[in-house]
N, CA, C, O and CB atoms as a CASP TS submission, in Angstrom:
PFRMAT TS
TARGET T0000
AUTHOR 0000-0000-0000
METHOD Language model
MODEL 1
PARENT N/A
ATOM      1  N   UNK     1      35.366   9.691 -86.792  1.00  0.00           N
ATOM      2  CA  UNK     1      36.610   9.567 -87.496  1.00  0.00           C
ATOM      3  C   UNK     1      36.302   9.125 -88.933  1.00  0.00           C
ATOM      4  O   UNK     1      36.129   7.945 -89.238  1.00  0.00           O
ATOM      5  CB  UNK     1      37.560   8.567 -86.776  1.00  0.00           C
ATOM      6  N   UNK     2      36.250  10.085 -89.740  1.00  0.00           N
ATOM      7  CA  UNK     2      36.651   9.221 -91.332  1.00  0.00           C
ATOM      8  C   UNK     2      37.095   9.031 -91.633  1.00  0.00           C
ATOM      9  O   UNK     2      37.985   9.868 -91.479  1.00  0.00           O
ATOM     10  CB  UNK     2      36.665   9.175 -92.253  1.00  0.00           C
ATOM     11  N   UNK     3      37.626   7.811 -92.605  1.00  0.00           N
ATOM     12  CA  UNK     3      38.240   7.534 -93.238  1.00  0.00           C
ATOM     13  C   UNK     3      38.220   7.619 -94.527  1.00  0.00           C
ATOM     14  O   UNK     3      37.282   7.697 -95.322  1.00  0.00           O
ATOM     15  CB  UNK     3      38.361   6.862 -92.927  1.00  0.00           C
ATOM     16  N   UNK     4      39.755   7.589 -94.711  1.00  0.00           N
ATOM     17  CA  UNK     4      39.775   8.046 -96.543  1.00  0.00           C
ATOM     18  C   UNK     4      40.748   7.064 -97.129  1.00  0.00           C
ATOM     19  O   UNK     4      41.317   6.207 -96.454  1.00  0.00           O
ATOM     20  CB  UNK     4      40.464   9.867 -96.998  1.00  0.00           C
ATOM     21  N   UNK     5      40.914   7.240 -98.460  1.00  0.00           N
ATOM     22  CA  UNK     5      42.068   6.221 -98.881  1.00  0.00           C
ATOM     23  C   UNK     5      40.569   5.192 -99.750  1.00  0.00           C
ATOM     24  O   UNK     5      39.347   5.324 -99.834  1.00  0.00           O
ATOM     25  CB  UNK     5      43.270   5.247 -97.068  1.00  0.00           C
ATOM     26  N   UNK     6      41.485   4.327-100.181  1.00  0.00           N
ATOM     27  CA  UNK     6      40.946   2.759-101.114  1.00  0.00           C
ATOM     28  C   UNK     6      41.021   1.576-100.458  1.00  0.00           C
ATOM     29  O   UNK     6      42.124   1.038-100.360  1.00  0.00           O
ATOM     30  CB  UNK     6      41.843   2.342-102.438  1.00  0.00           C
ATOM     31  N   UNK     7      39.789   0.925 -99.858  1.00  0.00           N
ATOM     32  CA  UNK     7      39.646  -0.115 -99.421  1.00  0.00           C
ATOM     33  C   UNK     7      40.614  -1.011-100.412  1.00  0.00           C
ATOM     34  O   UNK     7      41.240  -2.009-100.054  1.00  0.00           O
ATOM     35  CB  UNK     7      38.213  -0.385 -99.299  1.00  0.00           C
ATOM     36  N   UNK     8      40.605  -0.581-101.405  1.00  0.00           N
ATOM     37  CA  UNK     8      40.955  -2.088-102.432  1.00  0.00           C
ATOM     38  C   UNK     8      42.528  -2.356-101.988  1.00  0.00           C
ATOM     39  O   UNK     8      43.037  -3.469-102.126  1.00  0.00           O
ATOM     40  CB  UNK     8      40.853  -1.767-104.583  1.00  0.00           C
ATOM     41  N   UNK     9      43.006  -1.603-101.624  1.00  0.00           N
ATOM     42  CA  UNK     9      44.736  -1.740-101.668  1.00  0.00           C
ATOM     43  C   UNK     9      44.755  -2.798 -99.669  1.00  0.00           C
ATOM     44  O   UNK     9      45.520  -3.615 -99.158  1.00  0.00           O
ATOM     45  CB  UNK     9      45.895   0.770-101.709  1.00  0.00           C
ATOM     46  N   UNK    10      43.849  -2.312 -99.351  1.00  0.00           N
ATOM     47  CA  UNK    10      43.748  -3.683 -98.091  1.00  0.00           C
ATOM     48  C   UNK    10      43.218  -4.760 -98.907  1.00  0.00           C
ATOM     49  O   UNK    10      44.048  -5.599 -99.258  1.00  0.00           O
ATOM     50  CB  UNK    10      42.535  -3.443 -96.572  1.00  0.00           C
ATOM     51  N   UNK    11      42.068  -4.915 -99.271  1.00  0.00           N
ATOM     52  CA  UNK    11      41.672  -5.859-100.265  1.00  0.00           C
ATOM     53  C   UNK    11      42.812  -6.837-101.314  1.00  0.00           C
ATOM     54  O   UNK    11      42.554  -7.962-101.744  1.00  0.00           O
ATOM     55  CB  UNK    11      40.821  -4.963-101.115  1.00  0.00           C
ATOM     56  N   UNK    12      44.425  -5.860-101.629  1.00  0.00           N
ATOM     57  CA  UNK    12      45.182  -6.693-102.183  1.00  0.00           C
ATOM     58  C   UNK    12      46.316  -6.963-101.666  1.00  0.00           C
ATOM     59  O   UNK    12      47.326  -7.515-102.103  1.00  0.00           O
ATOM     60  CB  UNK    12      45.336  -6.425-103.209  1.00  0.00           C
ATOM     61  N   UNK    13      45.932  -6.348-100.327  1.00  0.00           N
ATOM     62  CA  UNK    13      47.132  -6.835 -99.879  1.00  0.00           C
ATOM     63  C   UNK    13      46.932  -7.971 -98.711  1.00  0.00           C
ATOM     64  O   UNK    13      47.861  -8.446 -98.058  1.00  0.00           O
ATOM     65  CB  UNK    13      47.956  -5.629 -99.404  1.00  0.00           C
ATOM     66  N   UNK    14      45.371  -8.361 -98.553  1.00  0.00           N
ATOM     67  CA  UNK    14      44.993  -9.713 -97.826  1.00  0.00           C
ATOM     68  C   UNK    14      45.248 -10.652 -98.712  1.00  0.00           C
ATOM     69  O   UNK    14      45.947 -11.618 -98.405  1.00  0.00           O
ATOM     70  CB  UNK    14      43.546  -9.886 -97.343  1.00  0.00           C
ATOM     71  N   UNK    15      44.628 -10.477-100.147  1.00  0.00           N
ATOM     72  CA  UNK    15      44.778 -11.472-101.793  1.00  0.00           C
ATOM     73  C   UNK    15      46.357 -11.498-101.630  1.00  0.00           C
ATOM     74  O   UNK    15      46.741 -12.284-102.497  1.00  0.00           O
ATOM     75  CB  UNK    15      44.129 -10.492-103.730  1.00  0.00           C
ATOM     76  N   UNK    16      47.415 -11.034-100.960  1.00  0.00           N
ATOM     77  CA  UNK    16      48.778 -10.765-101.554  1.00  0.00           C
ATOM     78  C   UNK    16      49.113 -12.493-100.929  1.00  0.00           C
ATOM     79  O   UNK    16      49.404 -13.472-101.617  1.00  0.00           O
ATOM     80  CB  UNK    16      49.870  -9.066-100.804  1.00  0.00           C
ATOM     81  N   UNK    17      48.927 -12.411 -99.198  1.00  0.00           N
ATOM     82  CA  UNK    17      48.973 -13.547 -98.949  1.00  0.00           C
ATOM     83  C   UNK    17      48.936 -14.981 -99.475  1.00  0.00           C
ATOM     84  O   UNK    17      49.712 -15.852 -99.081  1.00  0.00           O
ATOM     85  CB  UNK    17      48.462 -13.425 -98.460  1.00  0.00           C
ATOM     86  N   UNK    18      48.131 -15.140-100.250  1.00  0.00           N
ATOM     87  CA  UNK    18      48.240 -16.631-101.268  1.00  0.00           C
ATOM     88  C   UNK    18      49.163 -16.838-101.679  1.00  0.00           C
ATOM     89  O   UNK    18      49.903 -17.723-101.249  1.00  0.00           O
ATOM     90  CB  UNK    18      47.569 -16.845-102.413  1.00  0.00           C
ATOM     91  N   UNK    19      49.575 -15.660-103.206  1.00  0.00           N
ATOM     92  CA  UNK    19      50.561 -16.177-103.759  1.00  0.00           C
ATOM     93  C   UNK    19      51.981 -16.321-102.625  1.00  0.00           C
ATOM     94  O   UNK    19      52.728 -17.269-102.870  1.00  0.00           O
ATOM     95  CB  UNK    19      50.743 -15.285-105.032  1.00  0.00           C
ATOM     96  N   UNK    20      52.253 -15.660-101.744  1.00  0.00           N
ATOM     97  CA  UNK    20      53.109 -15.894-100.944  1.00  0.00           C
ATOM     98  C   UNK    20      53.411 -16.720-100.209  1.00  0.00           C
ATOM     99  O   UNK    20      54.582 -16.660 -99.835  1.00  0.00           O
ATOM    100  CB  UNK    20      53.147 -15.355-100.515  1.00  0.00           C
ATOM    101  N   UNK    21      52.648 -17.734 -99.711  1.00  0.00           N
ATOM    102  CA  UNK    21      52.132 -18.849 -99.168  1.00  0.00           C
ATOM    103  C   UNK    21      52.811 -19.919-100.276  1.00  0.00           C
ATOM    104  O   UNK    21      53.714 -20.745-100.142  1.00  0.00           O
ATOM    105  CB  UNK    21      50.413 -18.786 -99.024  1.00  0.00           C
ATOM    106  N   UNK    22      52.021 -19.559-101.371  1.00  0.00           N
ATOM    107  CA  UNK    22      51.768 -20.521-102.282  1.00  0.00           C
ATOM    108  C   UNK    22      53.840 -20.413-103.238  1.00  0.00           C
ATOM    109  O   UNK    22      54.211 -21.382-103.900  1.00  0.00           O
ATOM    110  CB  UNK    22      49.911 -19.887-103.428  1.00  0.00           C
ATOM    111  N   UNK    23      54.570 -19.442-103.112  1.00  0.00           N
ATOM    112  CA  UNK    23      55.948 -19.235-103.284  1.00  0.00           C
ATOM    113  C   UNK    23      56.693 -19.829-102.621  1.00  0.00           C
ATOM    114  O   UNK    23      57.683 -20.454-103.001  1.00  0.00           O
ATOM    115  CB  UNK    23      56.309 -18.189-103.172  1.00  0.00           C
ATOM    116  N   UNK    24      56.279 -19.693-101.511  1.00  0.00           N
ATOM    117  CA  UNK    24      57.047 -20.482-100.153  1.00  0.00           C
ATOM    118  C   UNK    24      56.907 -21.838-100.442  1.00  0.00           C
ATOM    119  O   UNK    24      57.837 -22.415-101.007  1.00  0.00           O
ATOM    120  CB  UNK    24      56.353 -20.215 -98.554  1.00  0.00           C
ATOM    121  N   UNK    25      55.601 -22.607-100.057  1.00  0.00           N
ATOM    122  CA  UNK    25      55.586 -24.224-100.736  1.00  0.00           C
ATOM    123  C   UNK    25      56.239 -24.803-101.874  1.00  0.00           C
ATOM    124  O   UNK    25      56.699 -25.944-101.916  1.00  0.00           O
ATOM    125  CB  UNK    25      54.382 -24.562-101.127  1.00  0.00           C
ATOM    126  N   UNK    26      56.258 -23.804-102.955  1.00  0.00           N
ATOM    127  CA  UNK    26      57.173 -24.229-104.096  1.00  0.00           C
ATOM    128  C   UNK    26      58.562 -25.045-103.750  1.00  0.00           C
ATOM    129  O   UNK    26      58.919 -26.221-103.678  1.00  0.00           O
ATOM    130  CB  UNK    26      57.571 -22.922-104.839  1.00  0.00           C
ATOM    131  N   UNK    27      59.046 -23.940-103.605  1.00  0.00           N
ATOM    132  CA  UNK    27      60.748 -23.595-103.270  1.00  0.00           C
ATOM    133  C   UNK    27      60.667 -24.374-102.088  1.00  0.00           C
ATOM    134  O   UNK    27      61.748 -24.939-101.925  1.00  0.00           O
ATOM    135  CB  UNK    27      61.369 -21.789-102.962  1.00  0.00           C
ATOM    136  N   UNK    28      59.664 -24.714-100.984  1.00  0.00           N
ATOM    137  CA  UNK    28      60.272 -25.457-100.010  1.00  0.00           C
ATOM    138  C   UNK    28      60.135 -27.088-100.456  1.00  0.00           C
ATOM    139  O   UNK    28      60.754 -28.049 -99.999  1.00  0.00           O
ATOM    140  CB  UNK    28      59.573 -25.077 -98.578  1.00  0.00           C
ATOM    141  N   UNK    29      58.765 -27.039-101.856  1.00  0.00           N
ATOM    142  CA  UNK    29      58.704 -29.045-102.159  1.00  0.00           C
ATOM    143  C   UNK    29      60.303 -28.887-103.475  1.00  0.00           C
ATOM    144  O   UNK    29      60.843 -29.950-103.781  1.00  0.00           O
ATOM    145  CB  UNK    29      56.238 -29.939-103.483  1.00  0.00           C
ATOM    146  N   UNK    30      60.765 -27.800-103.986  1.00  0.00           N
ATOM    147  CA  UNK    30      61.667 -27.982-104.781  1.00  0.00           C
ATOM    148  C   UNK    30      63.020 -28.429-104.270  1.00  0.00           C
ATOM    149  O   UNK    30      63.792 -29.124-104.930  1.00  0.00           O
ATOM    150  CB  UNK    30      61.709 -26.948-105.417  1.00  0.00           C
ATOM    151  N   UNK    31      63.302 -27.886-102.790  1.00  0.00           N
ATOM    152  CA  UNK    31      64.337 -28.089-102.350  1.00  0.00           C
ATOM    153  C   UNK    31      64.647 -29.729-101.574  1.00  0.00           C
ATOM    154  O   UNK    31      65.608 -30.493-101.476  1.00  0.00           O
ATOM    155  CB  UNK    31      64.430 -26.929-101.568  1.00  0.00           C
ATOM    156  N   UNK    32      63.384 -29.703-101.181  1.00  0.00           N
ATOM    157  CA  UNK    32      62.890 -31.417-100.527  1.00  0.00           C
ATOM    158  C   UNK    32      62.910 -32.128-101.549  1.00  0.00           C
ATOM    159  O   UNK    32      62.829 -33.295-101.165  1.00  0.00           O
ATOM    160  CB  UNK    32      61.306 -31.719 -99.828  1.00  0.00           C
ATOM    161  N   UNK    33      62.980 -32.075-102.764  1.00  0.00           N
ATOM    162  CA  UNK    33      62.834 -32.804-103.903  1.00  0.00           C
ATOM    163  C   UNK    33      64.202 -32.898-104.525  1.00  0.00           C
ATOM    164  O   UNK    33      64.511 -34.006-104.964  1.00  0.00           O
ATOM    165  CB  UNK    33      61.809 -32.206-104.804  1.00  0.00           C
ATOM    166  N   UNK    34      65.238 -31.731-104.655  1.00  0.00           N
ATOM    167  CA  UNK    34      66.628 -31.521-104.939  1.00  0.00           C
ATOM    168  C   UNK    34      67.236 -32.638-103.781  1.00  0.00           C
ATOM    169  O   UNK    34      68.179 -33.398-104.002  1.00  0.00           O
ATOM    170  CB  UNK    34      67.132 -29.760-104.746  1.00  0.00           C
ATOM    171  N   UNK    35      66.485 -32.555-102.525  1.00  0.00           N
ATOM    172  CA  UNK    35      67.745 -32.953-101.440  1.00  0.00           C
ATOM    173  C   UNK    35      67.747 -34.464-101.253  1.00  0.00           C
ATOM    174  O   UNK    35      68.574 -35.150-100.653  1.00  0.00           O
ATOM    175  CB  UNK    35      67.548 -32.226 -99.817  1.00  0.00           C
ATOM    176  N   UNK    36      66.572 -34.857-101.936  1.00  0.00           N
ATOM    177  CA  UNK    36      65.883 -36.280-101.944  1.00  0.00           C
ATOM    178  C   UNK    36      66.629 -36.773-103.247  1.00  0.00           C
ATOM    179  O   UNK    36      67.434 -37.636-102.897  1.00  0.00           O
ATOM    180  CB  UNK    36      64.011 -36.295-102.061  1.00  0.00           C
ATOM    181  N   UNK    37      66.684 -36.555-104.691  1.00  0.00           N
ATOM    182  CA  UNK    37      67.436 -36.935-105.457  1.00  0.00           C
ATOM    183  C   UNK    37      67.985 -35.710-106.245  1.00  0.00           C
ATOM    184  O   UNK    37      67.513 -35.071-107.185  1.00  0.00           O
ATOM    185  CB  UNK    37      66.845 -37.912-106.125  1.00  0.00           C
ATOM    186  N   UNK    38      69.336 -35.585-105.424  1.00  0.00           N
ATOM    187  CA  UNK    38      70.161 -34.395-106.601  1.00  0.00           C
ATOM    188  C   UNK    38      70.612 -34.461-108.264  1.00  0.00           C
ATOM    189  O   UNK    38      71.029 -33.656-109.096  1.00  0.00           O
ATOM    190  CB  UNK    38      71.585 -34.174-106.027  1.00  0.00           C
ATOM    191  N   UNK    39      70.327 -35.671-108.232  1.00  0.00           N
ATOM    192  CA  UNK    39      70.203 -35.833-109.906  1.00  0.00           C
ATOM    193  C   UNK    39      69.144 -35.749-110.663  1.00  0.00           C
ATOM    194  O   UNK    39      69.080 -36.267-111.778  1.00  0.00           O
ATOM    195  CB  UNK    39      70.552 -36.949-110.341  1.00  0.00           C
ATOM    196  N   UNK    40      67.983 -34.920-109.983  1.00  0.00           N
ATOM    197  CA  UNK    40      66.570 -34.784-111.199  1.00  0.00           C
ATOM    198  C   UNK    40      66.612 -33.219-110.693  1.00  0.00           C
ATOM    199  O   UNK    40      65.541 -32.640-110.875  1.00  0.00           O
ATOM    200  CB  UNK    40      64.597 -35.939-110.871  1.00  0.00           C
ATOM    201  N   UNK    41      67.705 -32.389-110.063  1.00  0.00           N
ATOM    202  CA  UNK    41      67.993 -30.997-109.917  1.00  0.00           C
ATOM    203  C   UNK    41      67.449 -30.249-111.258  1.00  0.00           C
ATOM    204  O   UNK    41      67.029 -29.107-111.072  1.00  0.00           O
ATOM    205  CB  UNK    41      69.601 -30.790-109.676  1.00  0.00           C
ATOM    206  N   UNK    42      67.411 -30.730-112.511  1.00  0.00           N
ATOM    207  CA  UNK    42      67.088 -29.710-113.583  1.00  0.00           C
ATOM    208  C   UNK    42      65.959 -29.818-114.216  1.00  0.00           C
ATOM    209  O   UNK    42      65.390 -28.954-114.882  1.00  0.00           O
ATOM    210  CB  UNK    42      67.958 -29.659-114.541  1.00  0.00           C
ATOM    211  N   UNK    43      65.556 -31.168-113.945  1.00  0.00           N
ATOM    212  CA  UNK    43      63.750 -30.899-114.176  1.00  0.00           C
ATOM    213  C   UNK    43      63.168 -30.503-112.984  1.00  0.00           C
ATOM    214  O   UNK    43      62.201 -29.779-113.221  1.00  0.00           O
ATOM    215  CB  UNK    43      62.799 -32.295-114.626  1.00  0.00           C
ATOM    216  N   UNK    44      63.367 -30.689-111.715  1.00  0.00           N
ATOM    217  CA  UNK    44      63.002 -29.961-110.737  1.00  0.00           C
ATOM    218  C   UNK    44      63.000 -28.258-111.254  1.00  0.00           C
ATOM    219  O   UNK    44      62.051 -27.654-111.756  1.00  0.00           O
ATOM    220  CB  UNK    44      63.986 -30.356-109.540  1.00  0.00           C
ATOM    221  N   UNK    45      64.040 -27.859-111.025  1.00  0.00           N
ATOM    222  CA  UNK    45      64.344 -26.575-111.499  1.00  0.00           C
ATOM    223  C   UNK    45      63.411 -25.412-112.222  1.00  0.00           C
ATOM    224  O   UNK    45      63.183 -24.233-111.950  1.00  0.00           O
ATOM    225  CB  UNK    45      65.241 -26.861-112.282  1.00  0.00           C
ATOM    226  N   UNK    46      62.934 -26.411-113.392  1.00  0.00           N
ATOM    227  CA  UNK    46      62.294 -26.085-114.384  1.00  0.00           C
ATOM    228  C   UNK    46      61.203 -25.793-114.221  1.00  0.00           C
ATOM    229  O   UNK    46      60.672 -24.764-114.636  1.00  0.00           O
ATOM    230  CB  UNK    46      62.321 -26.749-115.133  1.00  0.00           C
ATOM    231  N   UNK    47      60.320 -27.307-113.114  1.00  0.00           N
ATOM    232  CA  UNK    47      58.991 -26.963-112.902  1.00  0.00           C
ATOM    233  C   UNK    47      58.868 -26.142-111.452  1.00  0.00           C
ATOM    234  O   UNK    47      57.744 -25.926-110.998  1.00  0.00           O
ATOM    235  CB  UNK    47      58.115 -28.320-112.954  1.00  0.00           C
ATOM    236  N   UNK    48      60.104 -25.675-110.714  1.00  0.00           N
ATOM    237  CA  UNK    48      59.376 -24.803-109.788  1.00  0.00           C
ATOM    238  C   UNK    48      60.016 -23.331-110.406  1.00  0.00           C
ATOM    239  O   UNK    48      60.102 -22.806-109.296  1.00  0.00           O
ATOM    240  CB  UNK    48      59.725 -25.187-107.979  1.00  0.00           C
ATOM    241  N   UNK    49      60.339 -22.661-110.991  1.00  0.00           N
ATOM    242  CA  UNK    49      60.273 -21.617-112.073  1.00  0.00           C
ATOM    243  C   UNK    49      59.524 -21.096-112.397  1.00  0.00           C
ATOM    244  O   UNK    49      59.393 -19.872-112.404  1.00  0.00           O
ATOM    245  CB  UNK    49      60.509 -21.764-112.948  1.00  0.00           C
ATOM    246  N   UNK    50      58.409 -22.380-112.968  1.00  0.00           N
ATOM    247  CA  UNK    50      57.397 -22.368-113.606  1.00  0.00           C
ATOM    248  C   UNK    50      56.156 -22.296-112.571  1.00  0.00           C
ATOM    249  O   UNK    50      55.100 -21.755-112.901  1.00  0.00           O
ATOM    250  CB  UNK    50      57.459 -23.472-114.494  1.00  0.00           C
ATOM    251  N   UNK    51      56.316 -22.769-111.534  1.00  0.00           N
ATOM    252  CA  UNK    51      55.435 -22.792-110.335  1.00  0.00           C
ATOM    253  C   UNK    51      55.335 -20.924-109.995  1.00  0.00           C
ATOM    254  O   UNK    51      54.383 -20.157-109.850  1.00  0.00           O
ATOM    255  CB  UNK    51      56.297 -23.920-108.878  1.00  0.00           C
ATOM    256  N   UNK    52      56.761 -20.756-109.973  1.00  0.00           N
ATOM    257  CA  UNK    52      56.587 -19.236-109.217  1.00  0.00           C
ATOM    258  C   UNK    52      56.051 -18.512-109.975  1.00  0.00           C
ATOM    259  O   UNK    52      55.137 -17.809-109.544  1.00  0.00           O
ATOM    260  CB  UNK    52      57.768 -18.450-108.779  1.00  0.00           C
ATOM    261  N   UNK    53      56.423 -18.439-111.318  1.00  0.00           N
ATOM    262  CA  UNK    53      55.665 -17.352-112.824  1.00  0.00           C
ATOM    263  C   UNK    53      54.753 -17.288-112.323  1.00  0.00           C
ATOM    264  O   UNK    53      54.348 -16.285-111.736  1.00  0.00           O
ATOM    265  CB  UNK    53      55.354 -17.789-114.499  1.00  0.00           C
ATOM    266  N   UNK    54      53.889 -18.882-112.468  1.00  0.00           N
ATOM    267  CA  UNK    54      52.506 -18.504-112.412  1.00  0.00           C
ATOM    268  C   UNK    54      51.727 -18.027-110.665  1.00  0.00           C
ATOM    269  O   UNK    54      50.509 -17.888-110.557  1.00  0.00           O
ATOM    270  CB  UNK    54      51.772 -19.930-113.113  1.00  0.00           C
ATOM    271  N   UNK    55      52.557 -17.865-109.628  1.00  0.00           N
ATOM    272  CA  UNK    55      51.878 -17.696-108.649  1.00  0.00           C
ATOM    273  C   UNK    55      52.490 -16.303-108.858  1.00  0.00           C
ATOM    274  O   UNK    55      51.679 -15.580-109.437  1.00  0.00           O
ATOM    275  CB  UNK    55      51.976 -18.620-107.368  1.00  0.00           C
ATOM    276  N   UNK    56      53.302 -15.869-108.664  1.00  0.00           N
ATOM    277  CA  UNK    56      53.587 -14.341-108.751  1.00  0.00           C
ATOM    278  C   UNK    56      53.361 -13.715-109.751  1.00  0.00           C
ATOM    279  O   UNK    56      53.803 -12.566-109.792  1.00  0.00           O
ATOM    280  CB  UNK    56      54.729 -13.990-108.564  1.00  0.00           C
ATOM    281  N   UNK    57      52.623 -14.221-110.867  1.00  0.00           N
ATOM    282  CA  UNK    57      51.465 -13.628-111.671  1.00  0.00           C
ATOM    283  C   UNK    57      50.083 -13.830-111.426  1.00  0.00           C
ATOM    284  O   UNK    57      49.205 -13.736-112.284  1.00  0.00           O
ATOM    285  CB  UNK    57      51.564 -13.994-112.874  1.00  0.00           C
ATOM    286  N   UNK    58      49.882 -14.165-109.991  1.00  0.00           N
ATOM    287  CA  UNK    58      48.413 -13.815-109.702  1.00  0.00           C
ATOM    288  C   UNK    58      48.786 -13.069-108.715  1.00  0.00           C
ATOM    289  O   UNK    58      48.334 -13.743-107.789  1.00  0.00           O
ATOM    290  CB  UNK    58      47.300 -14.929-109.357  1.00  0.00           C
ATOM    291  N   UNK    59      49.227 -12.268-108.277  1.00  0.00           N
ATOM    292  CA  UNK    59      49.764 -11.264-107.497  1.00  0.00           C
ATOM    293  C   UNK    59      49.552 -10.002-108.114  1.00  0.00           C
ATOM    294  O   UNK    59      48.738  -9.178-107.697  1.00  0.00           O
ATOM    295  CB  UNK    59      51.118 -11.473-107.239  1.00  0.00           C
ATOM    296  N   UNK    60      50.620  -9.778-109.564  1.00  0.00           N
ATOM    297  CA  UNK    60      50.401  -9.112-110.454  1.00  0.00           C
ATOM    298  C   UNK    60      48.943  -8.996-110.656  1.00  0.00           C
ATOM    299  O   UNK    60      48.427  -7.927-110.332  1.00  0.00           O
ATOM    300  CB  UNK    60      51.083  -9.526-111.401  1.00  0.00           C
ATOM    301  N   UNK    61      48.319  -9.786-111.066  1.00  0.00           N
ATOM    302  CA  UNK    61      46.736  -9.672-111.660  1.00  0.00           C
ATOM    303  C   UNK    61      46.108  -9.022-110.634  1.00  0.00           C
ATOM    304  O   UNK    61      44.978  -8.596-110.878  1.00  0.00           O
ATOM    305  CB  UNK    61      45.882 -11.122-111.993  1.00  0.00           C
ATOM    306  N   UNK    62      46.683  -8.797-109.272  1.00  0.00           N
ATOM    307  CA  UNK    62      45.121  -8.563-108.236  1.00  0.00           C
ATOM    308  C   UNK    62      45.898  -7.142-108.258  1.00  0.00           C
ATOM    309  O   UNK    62      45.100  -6.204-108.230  1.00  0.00           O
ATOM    310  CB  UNK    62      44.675  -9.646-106.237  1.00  0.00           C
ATOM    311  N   UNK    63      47.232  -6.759-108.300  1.00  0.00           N
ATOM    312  CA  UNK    63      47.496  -5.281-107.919  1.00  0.00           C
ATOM    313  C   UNK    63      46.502  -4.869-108.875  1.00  0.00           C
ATOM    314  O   UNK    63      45.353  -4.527-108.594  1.00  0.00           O
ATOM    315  CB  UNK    63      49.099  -4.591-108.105  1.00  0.00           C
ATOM    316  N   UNK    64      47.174  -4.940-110.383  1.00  0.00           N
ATOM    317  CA  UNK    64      46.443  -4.126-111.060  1.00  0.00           C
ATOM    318  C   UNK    64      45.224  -3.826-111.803  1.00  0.00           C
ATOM    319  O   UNK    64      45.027  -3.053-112.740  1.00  0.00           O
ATOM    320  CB  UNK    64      46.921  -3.990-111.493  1.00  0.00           C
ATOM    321  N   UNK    65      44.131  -4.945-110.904  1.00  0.00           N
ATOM    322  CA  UNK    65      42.877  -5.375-110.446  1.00  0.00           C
ATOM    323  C   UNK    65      42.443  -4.020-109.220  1.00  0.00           C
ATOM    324  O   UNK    65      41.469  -3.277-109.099  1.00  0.00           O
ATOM    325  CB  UNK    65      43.068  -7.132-109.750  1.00  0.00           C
ATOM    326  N   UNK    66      43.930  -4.229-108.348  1.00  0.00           N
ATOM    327  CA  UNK    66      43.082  -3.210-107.267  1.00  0.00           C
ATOM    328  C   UNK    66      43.370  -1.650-107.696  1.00  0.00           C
ATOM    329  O   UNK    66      42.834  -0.754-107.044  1.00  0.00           O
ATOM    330  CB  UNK    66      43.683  -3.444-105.478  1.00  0.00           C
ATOM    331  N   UNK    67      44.446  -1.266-109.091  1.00  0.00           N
ATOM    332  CA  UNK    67      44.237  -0.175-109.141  1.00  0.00           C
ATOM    333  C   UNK    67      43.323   0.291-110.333  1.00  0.00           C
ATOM    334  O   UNK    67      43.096   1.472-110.595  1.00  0.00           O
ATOM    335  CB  UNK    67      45.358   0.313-109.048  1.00  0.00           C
ATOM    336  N   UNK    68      42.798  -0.862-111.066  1.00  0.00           N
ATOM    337  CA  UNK    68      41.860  -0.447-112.214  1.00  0.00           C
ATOM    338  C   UNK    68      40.824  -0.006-111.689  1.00  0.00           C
ATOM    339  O   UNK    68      40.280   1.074-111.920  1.00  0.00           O
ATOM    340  CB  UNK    68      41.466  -1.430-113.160  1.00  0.00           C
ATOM    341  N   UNK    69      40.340  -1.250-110.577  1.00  0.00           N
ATOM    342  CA  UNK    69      38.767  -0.564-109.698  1.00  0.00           C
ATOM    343  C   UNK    69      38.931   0.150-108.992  1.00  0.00           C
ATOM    344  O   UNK    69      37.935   0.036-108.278  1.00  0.00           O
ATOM    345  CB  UNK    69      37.869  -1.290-108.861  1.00  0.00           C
ATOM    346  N   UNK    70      39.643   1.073-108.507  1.00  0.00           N
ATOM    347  CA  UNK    70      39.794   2.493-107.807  1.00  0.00           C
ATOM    348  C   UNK    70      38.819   3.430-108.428  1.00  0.00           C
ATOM    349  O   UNK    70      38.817   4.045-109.495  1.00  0.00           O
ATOM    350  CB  UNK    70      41.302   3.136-107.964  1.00  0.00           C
ATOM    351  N   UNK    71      38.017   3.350-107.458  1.00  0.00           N
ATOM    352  CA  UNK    71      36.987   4.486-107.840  1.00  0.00           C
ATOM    353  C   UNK    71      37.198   5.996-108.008  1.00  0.00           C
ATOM    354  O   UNK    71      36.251   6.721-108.314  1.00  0.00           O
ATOM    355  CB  UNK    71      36.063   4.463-106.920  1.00  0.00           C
TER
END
């Protein structure tokens, strides 16, 4: 049986896992943090925003990581 196709797109979609992981923890310490004191709701806010940018921009980086090295 051969196979055909690009290892790399399994390759980013095991890497996909982190940032997703790592999205989920955000939003779940942001909301534990909202529900704990609803009056720091907007600096909370701010820094899990900022949490997700940067994890769902290493997501971004590995797609088009896995379609640059496509052989």
């Amino acid at each position: 049986m051969e196979m055909t196709g690009s290892l790399n797109m399994i390759g980013y979609g095991l890497a996909a896992i982190g940032p997703g992981i790592g999205i989920g923890l955000i939003f779940a310490a942001y909301i534990n943090g909202v529900a704990r004191q609803p009056e720091a709701q907007s600096r909370l806010q701010t820094i899990a925003i900022l949490g997700f940018a940067l994890a769902e921009a290493l997501a971004i980086i590995g797609i088009a990581l896995a379609f640059v090295l496509n052989p």
